[in-house]
C-alpha positions in Angstrom: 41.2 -34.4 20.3 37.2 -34.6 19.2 34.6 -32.7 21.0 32.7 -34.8 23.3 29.1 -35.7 21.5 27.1 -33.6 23.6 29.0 -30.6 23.2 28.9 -31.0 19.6 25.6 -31.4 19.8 25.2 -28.1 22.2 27.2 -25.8 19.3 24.7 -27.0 16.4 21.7 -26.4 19.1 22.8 -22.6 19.7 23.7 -21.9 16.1 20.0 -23.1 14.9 18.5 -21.1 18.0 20.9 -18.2 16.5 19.6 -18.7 12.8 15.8 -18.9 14.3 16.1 -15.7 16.0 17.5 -14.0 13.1 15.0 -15.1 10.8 12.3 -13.8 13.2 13.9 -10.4 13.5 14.3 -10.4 9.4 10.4 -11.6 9.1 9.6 -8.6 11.8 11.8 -6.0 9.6 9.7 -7.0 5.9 6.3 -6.8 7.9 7.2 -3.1 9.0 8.8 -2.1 5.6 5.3 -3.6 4.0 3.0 -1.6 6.2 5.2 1.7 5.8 4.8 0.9 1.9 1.6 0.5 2.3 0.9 3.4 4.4 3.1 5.5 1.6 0.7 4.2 -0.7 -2.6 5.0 0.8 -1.2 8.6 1.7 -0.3 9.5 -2.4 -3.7 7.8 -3.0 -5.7 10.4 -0.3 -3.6 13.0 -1.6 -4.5 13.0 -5.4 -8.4 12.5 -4.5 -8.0 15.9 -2.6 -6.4 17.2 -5.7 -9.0 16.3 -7.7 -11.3 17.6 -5.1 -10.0 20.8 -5.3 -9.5 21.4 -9.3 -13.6 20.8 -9.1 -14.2 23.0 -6.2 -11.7 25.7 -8.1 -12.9 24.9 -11.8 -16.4 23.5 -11.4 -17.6 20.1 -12.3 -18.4 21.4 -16.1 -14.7 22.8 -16.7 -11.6 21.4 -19.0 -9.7 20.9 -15.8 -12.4 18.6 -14.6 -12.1 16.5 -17.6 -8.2 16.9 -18.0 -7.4 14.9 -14.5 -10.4 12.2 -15.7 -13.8 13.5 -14.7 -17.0 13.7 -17.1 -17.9 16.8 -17.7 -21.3 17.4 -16.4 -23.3 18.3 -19.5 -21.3 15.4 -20.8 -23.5 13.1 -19.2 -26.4 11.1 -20.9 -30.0 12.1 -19.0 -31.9 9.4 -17.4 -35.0 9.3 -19.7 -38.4 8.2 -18.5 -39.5 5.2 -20.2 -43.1 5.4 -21.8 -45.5 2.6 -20.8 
């Protein structure tokens, strides 16, 4: 015996419902893992300023550590020079 047309129809309507909701929840999930990756990210990021923050407050801004995580050193640094007219 066939299934009568409507009913047919009815089945196919629930299952793409079904697959829409899914696909929502699965969109919802990525968005959330993104913006905790994100969020992971910018924490490492404020992390290793303060660490560079603190090797020049330990160190000073004219020391080897300084230079070592990727500052200038300070009496490294060209002048500005006044320009004669």
């Amino acid at each position: 015996m066939l299934p009568a047309p409507g009913d047919l129809g009815h089945r196919r309507d629930n299952a793409m419902l079904a697959m829409q909701q899914k696909e929502t929840e699965l969109q919802a999930m990525v968005k959330a893992a993104t913006d905790a990756a994100r969020q992971a990210e910018w924490d490492f990021h404020n992390s290793i300023l303060g660490m560079k923050e603190a090797v020049r407050a330990q160190f000073g801004p004219d020391s080897n550590a300084a230079q070592a995580i990727g500052y200038k050193k300070k009496s490294e640094r060209k002048r500005p020079r006044r320009c004669s007219a």
